[in-house]
Each structure stands twice: as C-alpha cells, then as structure tokens.
N, C-alpha and C positions, 0 to 999 in steps of 0.2 A: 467634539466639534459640531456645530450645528450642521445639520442636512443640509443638500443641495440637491432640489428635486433634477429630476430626469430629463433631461434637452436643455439646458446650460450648458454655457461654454464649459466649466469646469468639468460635465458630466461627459463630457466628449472628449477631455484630455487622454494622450494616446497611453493609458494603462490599462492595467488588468484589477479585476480584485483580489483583495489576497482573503477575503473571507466571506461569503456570501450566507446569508442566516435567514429562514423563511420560518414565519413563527405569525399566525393568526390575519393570512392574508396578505401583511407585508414581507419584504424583500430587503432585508439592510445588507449595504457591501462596502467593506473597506477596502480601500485600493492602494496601491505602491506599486512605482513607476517600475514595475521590472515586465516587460513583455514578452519574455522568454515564457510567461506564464500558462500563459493562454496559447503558446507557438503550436502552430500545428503541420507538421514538415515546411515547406517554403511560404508558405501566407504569409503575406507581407504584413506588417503592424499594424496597418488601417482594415485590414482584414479581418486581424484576431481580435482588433476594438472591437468590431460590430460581428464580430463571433461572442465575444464576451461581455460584450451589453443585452444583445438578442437575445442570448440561453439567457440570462438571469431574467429577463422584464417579460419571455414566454411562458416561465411557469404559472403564475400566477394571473400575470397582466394588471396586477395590484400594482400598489406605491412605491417606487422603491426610493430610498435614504442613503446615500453617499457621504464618505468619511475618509480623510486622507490618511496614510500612515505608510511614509515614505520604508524602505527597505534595500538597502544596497548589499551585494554579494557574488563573492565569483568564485569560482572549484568547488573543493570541501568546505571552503571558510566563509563566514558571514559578513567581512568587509568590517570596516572599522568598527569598533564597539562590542562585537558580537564575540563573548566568550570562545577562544577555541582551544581544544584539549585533543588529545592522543588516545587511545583504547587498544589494550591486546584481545587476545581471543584464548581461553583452557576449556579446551573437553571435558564434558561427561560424563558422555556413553553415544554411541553408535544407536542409529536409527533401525529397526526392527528392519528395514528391509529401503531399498533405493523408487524414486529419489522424493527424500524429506522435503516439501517447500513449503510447507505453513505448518504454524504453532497457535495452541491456546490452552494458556491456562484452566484447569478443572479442580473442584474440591478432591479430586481422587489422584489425581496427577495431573502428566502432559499430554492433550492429545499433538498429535505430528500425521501432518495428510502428506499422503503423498501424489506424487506426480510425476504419471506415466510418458514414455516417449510420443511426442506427437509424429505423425507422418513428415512431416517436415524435418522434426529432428533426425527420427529413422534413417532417412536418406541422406543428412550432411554426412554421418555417422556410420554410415554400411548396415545398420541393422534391422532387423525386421521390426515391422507395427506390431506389437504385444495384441495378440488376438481376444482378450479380453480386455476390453476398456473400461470398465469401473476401476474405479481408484478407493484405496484404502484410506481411513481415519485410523489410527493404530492409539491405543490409551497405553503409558506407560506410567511409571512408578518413577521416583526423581534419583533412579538407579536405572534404569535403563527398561527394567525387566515389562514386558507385554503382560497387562491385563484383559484387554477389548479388542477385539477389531470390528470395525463398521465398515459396511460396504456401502460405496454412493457412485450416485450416477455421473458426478463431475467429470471431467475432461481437462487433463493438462491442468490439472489443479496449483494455484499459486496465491496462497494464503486463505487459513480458515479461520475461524471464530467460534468457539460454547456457550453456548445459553437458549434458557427455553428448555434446559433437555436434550438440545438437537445438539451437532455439530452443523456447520453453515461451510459450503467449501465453494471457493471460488473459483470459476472456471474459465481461463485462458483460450481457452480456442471453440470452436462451434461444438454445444450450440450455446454456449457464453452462462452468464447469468449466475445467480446464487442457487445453491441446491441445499435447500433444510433435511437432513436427514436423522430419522430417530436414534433410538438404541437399538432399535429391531432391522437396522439398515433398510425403513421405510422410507423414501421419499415423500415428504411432506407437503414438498413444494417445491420449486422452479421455476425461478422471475428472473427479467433484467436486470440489470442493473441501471435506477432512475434514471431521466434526464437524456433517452438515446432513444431511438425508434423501438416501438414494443417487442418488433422481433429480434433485434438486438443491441445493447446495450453496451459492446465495449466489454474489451477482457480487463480483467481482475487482476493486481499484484499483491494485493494482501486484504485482510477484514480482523476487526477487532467487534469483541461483546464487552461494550462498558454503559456502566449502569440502566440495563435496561433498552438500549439500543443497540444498533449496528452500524460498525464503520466497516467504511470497503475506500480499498485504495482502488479509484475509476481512471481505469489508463484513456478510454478518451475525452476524456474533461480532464484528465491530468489533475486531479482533486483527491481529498481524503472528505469524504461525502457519507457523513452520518443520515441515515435512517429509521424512520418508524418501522419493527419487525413485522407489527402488527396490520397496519393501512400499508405498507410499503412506499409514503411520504416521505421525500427528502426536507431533512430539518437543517443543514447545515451543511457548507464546501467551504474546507479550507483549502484554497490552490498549491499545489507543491512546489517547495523553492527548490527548482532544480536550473541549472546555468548549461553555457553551452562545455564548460570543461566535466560537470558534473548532468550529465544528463539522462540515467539511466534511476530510476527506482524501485523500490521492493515495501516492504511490510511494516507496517505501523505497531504502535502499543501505546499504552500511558503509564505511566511511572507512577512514584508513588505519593505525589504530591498534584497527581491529573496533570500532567504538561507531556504532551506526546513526542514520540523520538520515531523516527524512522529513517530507514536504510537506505542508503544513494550508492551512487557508484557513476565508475568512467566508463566511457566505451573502451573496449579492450578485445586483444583478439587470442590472448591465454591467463591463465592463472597470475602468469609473470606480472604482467601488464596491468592486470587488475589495482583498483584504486579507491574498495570501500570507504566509506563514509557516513557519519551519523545526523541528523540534523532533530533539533529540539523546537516543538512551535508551543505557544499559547492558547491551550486550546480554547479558550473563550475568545481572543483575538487573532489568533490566527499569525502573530508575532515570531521572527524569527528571533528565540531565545541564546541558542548556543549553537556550535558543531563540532565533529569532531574526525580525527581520520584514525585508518586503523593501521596499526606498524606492519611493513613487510614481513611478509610469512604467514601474516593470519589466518582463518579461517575465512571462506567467501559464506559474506551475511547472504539470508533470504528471509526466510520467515524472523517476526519477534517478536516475544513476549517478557513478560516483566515479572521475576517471581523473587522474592525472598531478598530485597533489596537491589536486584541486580538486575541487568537485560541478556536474554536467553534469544539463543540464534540457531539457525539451522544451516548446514552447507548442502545446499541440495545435490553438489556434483553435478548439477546440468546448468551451462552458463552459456547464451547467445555468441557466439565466434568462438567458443571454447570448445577444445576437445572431450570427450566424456569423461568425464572424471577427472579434470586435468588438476583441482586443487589436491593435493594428501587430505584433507580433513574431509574428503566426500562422504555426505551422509553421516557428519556428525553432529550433534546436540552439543552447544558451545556456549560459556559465559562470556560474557562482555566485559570487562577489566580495566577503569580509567587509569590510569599510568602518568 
C-alpha cells in the first residue's frame, strides 16, 4: 500500500505497529489495530499511541512510511483465519544442573543457560541468594551428556543465543543487558538492550543468532528486536501478539522455512493453571501466521530452539506465581510434537 507520511489523520489512528524496520536512515512500520501492543500497565490508548509513534520517529528523526495490515486475535488463537493447532511435549534428557532458561543451537550440540535464583525469588521461596552469581552456559550432546561449561557474568539469565563464537545470554534483572561471552568464559562485552536509556535497557526473555544477527525478545518494548552484533543498531521490531488472556511471553526461534515461533502463555498461579502457547509471525512482515496451544500435562516452554525438523524447549522449573519446581518436567530439554 502506498505510504502515508507522518502527522495525517491516518498516522494518528489509535494503533500500534506490528513491525517497525529501520534500514538506511528510514523507518517503515506496519500497523494493526491491536493496542494491547504497545500496553504498558494501565496507559491509556492514547498514551501507548504516542508512546509508540515517539520511540519509532526518535531513533532516527528520519522519514517514516506507514502501512496497514489489520490483525485480530484473543488467547492462544489468532482469531478468524489464523491456523490453530495443538502441540504435545517428549523429553530428552535433563538439564546438567537447574534452572535451564534459554537454548541455542551449535554445530557441536545444544548449549542451555541457566538461571540462577534472583533475590526476589529467594525470598517468595524461603531460600537463600546463591552466593555466587555467575550463571552457567552448559554445551551438551543431543543425548544430554556435558561437553563445555562457560562461565558468564549474566544475571537471572532468560534466553541465549551462538554465534560469533560467543554464547550471548540475556539478563533479567540488574544490571540488565546482553553479555557476549567467549569459550574462555571472557566477557567480551555488556550492552543494553537498544531503544531504552543507556544505563538500562529493559530485561530480556529470550535471543536468537540467525544469519548473522541477533534477536532478543525486549520485555520493555514488548518487541522481538533484531540487531546489528557488530554497531549494536537496531535493524528491526516485530511487536509481540500477546492479548489480555495471553499475556505473558518467553523465547523465540525460526523454523525451517525462516517464520519465527515463539512461546506465550497465561498468567497463572501453579503448574495447574498454566496455559502455554505457540504463536508463528512472518518474519519479513511481522504477520500473525499460525498458533497453537499446548495439551494439559505438558512440559512448561521457556527457552526455544529449532533443530532437526522440530521446536526444542526447555522447563526451567522456575515460573512467576509458581511454586519451585511446581511442573514434573523441571529442568527438562523437551520436543515440541504437533498433534
């Protein structure tokens, strides 16, 4: 559709975009009337509008190009038209040690980060702060067994990334950010995460290395926000379709035809309760493709990755209103199974 520059009635209609693309000074965003996108606790609509016109038109202060592409959906499902399917969950192998929250594929296997108790958890929980806070990258074999372990300076780590060499692990709680770390468990590096104040960026629920960049799932832009490894320039947000019955998210991947899948879920306050869910976008448009839910009993998703035709998931056994451990699959490496 043809653009519509920026301060037109059209460009002020009360949505969000569902993909924002900055590529040689401009700014293109597709939009779809769902405003639950841009929500940020109570801010009213007109709020997140010009929450979510301001970020796009501050990075640059370049042109930006406007395009409709309506989008309806509520829970798990994507609302009329939108493919929806069912998924089980079969185990593995058990994670070298608790608690497993991010996954990424490597030529030598899987690594799997883990993630330490924060203080905050400690205490819903009775247990003490782990007096060593580095967090583990663990490499294993697509049998379970430990090749590597790398040490990194993350925090409350919830989803990593390989490439470059490095492991990339995302950090949840202060001091936030991406931590590049080598094979020699050197830190390499420790940045925000774009598009937040320098000194911080907003926690991390997941990150992908695909071809040559990085994605990170940005809990306060609520975006799957590809980046340049190299400049640390944000090249692309796709906003996440998550609704008010579906409003919790976790970890990204790309499949094997590049159309990304990522982890949703309900608010809930035990394993019971729990209400995972898959959602599939385009990754050039940022289109809700598909969804799916996952049949009682499953394993609780977190981290994901995509190996050998299938989507590979992790239970980290730690879940926000959840008791420690509350699913049985804590701390398992699990395939994804469409049913």
């Amino acid at each position: 559709m043809a653009p519509v520059p920026f301060g037109t009635a059209a460009s002020l209609y009360p949505t969000f975009p569902r993909l924002i693309r900055v590529r040689a000074g401009e700014v293109t965003l597709a939009w779809a009337p769902r405003p639950t996108l841009w929500g940020v606790g109570n801010v009213d609509t007109k709020r997140r509008d010009f929450i979510g016109a301001g970020l796009a038109a501050g990075w640059l202060g370049g042109r930006l190009a406007f395009a409709w592409e309506p989008q309806q959906g509520t829970g798990g499902r994507g609302g009329a038209g939108i493919p929806h399917r069912k998924v089980k969950t079969t185990e593995l192998f058990r994670s070298p040690g608790m608690y497993p929250n991010g996954l990424a594929v490597a030529p030598e296997g899987l690594w799997i980060a883990q993630q330490k108790l924060s203080a905050q958890q400690a205490a819903l929980w009775n247990q003490p702060v782990p007096k060593d806070r580095d967090e583990a990258a663990w490499l294993v074999d697509w049998n379970g067994k430990l090749l590597k372990t790398v040490t990194t300076q993350s925090r409350n780590t919830s989803g990593m990334a390989y490439g470059n060499g490095c492991v990339w692990m995302g950090a949840n709680t202060e001091p936030q950010g991406i931590f590049q770390t080598d094979m020699d468990s050197r830190t390499v590096s420790h940045r925000q995460i774009p598009l937040g104040p320098a000194s911080d960026g907003g926690g991390c629920h997941g990150a992908q290395w695909h071809e040559g960049k990085l994605w990170i799932v940005a809990n306060r832009i609520a975006g799957l926000l590809r980046v340049d490894p190299n400049t640390w320039e944000p090249e692309l947000l796709i906003p996440i379709h998550h609704t008010a019955e579906m409003p919790r998210w976790h970890d990204m991947t790309f499949d094997g035809d590049g159309a990304i899948w990522q982890v949703m879920g309900n608010d809930s306050k035990s394993f019971a309760e729990g209400r995972p869910a898959l959602v599939k976008y385009d990754a050039q448009t940022g289109r809700l493709l598909e969804t799916a839910e996952f049949l009682p009993g499953s394993a609780d998703p977190h981290g994901l990755e995509f190996h050998d035709g299938a989507l590979i998931s992790c239970d980290a056994g730690v879940h926000p209103g959840w008791k420690d451990r509350d699913s049985l699959s804590s701390g398992a490496i699990f395939r994804i199974d469409f049913v």
